[in-house]
N, C-alpha and C positions, 0 to 999 in steps of 0.2 A: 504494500500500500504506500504510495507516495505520502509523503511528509506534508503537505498540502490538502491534505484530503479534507472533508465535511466534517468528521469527527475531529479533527485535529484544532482546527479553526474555531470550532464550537469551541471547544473545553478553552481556547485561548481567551473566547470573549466570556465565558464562565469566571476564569482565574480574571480576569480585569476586574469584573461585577464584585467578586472575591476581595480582591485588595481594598476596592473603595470601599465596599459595606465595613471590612477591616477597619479602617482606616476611622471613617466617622464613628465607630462603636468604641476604637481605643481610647480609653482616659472617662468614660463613662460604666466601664464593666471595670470588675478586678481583672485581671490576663488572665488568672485557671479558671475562673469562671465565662470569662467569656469566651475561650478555648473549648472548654465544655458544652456551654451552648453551642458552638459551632461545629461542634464535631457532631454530636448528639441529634441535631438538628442535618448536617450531611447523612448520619445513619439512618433515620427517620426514610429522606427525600430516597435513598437506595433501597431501603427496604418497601418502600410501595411501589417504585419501576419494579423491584419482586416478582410482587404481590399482584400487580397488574399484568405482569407476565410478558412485561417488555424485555426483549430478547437482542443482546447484541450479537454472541458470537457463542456455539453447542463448543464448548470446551469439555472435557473431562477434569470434574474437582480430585484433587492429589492430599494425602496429609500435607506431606511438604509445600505444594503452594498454598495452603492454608496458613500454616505457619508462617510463610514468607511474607503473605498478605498481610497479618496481626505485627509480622515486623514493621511492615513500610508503615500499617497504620501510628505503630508507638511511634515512630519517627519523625511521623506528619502532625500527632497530637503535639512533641515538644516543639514541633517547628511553628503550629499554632502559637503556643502558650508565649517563647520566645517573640514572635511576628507583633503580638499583642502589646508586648514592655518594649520594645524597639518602636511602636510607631505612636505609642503613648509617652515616649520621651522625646518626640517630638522630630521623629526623621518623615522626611516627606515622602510620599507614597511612592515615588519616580526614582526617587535612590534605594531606599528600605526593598521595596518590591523588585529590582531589579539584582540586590543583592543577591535576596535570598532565593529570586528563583534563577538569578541568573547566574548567581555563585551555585547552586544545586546542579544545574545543567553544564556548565564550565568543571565541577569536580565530578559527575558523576559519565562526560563525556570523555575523560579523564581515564579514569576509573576503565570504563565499559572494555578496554581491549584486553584488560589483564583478566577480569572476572567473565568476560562472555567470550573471550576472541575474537572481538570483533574487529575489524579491519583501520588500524591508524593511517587516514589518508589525509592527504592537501587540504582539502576541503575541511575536516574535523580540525587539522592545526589553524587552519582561518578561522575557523568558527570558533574555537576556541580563547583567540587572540582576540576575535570581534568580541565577545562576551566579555573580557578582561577588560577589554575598553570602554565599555561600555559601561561596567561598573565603574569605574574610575570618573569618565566622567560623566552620569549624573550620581553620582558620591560629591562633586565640588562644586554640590549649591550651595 
């Protein structure tokens, strides 16, 4: 599936909708509590696509990807809780949001040849360098 694709582009304008709801909610919640809601409130909205029997893709469930899933989720909860006290101390949504999701995609693009074998090409070092840059600068607002 190209990188381009429908789903792709949705979830992009999800994670924007994401930041900003972020964003105006920090410094009015506590961080674990509003982390909480927002995760809780993500389970919720997944458990009724369920429930409703909206279907993306007949995979076969695995112990292991289960487990693996419960990992990324702890991960995403501290990344929440974190997101929360970083943008309630008052970083702007265009630097904070571009760290962490752009630092996440920068180390995990990183990462991906060692743990998948995935292919280190041109393209992955530009993009990776474009990310780098990118947080830098909108970090020097």
């Amino acid at each position: 599936m190209p990188a381009w694709s429908p789903p792709a582009l949705g979830a992009a304008v999800f994670i924007a909708l994401h930041y900003l709801f972020l964003r105006a909610a920090s410094g009015r919640v506590d961080d674990r509590l509003g982390a909480l809601v927002l995760e809780t409130t993500a389970a919720l909205g997944i458990a009724v696509s369920l429930a409703l029997g909206i279907r993306t893709a007949s995979v076969q469930t695995t112990r292991p990807g289960l487990a693996l899933a419960a990992a990324s989720g702890l991960a995403i909860s501290f990344a929440s809780v974190l997101m929360f006290a970083a943008l309630r101390r008052g970083g702007p949504v265009a630097a904070t949001g571009t760290i962490v999701l752009g630092g996440g995609v920068v180390l995990s693009a990183i990462a991906a040849p060692w743990l998948f074998g995935e292919e280190v090409t041109f393209r992955r070092v530009v993009g990776v360098c474009l990310g780098l840059a990118a947080m830098v600068a909108l970090s020097r607002e």
